[in-house]
N, C-alpha and C positions, 0 to 999 in steps of 0.2 A: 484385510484387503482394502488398499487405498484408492476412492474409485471418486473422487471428490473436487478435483480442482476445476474451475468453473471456464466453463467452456468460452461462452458473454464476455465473461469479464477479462478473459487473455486479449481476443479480440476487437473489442469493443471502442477502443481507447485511442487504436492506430488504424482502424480500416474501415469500409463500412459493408455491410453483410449480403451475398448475394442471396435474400433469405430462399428464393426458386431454386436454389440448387447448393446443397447445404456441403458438396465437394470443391467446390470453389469460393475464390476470397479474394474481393478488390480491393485496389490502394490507390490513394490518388498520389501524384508524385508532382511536388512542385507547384503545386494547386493549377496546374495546366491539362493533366489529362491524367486516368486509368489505368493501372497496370493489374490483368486476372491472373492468380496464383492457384494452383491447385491444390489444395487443401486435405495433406496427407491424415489427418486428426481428426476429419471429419466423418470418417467410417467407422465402426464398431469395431474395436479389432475382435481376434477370435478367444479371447478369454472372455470378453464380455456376449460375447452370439450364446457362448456356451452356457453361462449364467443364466441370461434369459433364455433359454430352450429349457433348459431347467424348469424354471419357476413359470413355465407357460404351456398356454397350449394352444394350437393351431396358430400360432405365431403372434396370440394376444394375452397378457398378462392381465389377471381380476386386480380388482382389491382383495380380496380373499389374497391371492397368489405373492402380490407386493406385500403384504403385510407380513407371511410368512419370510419373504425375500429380508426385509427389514429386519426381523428379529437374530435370524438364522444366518443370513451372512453379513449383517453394518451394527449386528452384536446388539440392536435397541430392545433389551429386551423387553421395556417398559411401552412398546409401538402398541398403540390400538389401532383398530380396523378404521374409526374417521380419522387416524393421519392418515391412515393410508391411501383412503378416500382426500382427505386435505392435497397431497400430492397430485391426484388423478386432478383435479380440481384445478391446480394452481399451472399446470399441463395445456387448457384451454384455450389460454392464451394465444399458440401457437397454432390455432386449426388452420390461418392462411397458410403455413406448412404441409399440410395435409397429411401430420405426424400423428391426431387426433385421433382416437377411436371410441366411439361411443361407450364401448364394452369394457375398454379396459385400456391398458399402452402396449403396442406394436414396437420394436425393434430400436426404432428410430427415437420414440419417445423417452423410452427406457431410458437411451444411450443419455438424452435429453436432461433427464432425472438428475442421472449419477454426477453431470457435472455440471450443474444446476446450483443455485445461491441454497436453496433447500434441500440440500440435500450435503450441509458444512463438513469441510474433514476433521472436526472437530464439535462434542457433543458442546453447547451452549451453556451445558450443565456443568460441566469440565470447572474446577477448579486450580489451581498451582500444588503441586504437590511434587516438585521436586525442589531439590536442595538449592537454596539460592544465595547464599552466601560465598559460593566461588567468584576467582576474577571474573569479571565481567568477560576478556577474553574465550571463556567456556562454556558460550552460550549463543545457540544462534539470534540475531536481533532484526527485531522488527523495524526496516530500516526507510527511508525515503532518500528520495534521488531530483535535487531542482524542485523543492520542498514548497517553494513559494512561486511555482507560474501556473496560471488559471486556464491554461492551453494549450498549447502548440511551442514548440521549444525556442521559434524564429522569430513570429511577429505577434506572440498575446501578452496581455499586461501581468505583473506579479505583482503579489498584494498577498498579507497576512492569511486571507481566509483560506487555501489551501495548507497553509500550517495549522491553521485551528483544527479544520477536519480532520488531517490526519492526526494530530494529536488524541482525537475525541475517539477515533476508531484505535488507539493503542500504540502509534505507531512509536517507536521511542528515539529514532535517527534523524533530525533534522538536519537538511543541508542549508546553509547560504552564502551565494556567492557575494564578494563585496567588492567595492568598486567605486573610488571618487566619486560622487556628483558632478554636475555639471560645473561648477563653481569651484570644485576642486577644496572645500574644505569641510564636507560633511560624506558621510557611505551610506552609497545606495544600494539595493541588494537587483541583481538581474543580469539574468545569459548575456555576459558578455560578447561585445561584438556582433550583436544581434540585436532586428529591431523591438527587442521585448520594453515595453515601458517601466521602470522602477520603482521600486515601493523602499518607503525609509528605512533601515536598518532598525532605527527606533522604536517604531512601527513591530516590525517580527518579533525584536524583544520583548516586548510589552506582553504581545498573546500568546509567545513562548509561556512566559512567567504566570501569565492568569491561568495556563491550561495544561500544562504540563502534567503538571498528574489530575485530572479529571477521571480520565479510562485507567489509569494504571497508576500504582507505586514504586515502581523500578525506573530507573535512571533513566534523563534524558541527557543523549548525546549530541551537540550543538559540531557540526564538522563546518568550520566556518575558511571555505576557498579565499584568498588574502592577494588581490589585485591592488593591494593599498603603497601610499607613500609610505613613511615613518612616523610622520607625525597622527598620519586619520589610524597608523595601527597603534599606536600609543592610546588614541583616543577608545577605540573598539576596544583596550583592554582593560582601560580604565572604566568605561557602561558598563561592559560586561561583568567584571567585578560587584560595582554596585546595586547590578540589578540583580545580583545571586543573592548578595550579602549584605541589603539594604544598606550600604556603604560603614558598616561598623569596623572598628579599628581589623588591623593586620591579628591582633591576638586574642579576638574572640572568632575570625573568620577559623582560625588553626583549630581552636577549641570546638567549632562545629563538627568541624570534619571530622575529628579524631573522634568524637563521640558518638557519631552516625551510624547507622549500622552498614549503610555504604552514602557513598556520595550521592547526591541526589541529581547533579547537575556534571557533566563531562565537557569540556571544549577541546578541541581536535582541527588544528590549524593546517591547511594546506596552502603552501608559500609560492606566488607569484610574483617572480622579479619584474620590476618594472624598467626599461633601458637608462641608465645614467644613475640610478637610485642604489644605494651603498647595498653590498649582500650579507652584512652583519647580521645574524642572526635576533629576533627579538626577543628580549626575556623579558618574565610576565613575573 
């Protein structure tokens, strides 16, 4: 039973919480005003009523109760009574909700729980034990989307340090968009068209290469969006190059690859014509 994906963290990123009334959920729009959405997710559906009526009574769950709930149905079979007490614990947080029960968790907490940071769909213990030598195609991937802005997609600055985190937390998909500088003869990465401020191309590559496998040994895949002339793409694929393969000849770079057990590094081009700019294909 998959009862784990975090409630906070869906919403957290794009709205802000009407925490008084946990069926509703504002937005601001246009940074001018508020728009309330009613909040179909916010209720317990009736799979989960029925779990906690289970594992409860008079409509409040022990520790004793949770602990049972933990072994018996999220499979931990190794739960002691102070996690389970750890949980009720880490619950407190939230008494301006009035979700709190001195006794134990009521309905609302429960729900709280299950999709809660603590409560991961995934034990932390969990190892890789599946087969990883297939294409890369045969696997879902931990991916990121505008990799490098520190905010809001319109007017915040982009800067390397949202790729290092996500690198450090596993992610293995970097996006960046690229984009003449001002000057027109260096790439700068940032939501085009928008007043996002720029960060060097240079720059990302740099903490790509220091961080890339920190959290993980599986491949990182560079999807690099290509608003470029000919010549800044000539140049993007001559760094890019170098900084894979410490610039060593063309026939020690062949000889990596073929002896790797997979590549360690992907680039994945998505091609923006610029107007008057030839549609020749680039080969790398």
């Amino acid at each position: 039973l998959s009862l784990s994906l975090s409630l906070e963290n869906l919403l957290s990123p794009v709205c802000s919480t009407d925490c008084g009334n946990m069926s509703k959920q504002s937005y601001r729009v246009c940074f001018c005003f508020k728009r309330r959405f009613k909040l179909t997710v916010a209720e317990a559906p009736a799979e989960i009523k029925t779990l906690f009526d289970r594992y409860s009574e008079n409509g409040i769950m022990t520790v004793d109760q949770l602990h049972r709930f933990m072994m018996e149905v999220q499979g931990e079979d190794k739960a002691t009574k102070e996690e389970a007490g750890a949980v009720m614990e880490s619950l407190k947080e939230f008494k301006h909700l009035n979700i709190f029960h001195r006794r134990g968790l009521n309905l609302v907490a429960f729900f709280r729980y299950l999709f809660g940071d603590i409560n991961p769909p995934l034990l932390p213990s969990c190892k890789v034990h599946h087969d990883m030598t297939a294409p890369l195609s045969h696997y879902f991937i931990y991916t990121g989307h505008n990799s490098y802005i520190t905010g809001n997609q319109f007017s915040s600055a982009c800067s390397d340090v949202p790729i290092i985190d996500a690198l450090q937390r596993g992610v293995r998909v970097i996006e960046l968009d690229m984009w003449p500088n001002s000057s027109n003869d260096n790439v700068d990465i940032l939501h085009g068209r928008t007043l996002t401020t720029p960060v060097e191309l240079i720059k990302c590559l740099r903490s790509i290469k220091e961080h890339a496998f920190v959290a993980s040994e599986y491949p990182v895949v560079l999807t690099l969006e290509d608003h470029l002339t000919p010549d800044l793409q000539a140049k993007v694929a001559e760094v890019s190059l170098c900084f894979h393969f410490e610039c060593e000849p063309l026939e020690a770079v062949i000889t990596v690859i073929a002896n790797d057990e997979f590549i360690s590094v992907m680039l994945w081009f998505e091609f923006g014509f610029l107007s008057g700019v030839s549609r020749d294909p680039l080969l790398i």
